[in-house]
C-alpha positions as CSV (number, residue, x, y, z in Angstrom):
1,X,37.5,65.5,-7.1
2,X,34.9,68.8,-7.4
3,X,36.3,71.8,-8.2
4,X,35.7,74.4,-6.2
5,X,37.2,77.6,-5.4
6,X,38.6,76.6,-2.8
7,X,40.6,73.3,-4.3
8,X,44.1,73.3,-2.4
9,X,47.0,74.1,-4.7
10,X,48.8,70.4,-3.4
11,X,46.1,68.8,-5.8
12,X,46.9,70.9,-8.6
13,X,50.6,71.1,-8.5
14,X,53.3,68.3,-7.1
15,X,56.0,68.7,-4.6
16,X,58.3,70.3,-7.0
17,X,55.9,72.9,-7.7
18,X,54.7,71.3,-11.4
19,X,51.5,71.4,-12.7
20,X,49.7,67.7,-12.4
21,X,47.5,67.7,-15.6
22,X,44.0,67.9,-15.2
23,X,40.8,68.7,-17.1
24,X,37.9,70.4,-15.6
25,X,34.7,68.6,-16.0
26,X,32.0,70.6,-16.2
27,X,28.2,68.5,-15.7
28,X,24.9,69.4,-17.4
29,X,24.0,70.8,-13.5
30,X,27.2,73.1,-13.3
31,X,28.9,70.2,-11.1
32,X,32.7,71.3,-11.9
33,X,35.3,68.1,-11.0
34,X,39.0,67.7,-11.6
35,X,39.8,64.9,-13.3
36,X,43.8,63.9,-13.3
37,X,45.6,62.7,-16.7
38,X,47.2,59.6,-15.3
39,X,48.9,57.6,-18.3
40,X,48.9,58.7,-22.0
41,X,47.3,58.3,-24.3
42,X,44.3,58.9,-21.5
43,X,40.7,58.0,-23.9
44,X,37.5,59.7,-23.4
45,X,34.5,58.3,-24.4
46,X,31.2,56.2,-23.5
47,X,32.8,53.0,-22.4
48,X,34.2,51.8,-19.1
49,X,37.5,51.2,-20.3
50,X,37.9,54.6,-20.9
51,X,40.1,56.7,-18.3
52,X,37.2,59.6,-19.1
53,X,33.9,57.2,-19.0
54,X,31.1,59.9,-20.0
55,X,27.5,58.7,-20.0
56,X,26.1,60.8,-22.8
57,X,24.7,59.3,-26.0
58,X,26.3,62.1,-28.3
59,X,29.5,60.7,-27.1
60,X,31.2,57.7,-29.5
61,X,32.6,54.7,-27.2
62,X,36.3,55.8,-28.0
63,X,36.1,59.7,-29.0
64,X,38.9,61.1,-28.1
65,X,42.5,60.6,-26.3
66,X,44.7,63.2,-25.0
67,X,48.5,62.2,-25.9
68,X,51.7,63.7,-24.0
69,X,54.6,64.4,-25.4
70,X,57.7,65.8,-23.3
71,X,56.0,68.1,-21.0
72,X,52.8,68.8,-23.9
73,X,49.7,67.4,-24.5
74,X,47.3,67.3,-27.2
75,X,43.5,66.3,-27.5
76,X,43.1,63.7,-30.8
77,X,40.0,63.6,-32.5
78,X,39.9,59.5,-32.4
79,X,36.9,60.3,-36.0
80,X,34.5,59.2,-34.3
81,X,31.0,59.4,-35.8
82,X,29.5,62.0,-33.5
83,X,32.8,63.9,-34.0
């Protein structure tokens, strides 16, 4: 999904009012989207598999994952050569 200033709250936050987890991507031409965290651990990296699939040669094939714990979440540093 772009992000725009005008993205409706409902895509943001669920019917209970809590946050959905997102992270704001953010292209080489300004192009903002919304990506959703949808399973843990969610990878980011170069291939397809990945739930983040970025086309960008300083990008290892498995770089990074984000992991949730209870209602947390941390970005892990998968030591990938391009780090």
């Amino acid at each position: 999904m772009e992000l725009t200033s005008a993205t409706p709250a409902t895509e943001l936050f669920g019917e209970a009012g809590r946050f959905k987890p997102h992270l704001a991507v953010v292209e080489p031409s300004g192009r903002r989207h919304l990506v959703k965290i949808s399973k843990s651990p969610f990878k980011i990296g170069r291939l397809a598999e990945c739930e983040l699939s970025l086309r960008d040669s300083r990008i290892s094939r498995t770089h990074a994952q984000i992991v949730a714990e209870d209602d947390n979440y941390f970005l892990e540093d998968l030591q990938s050569r391009h780090g």
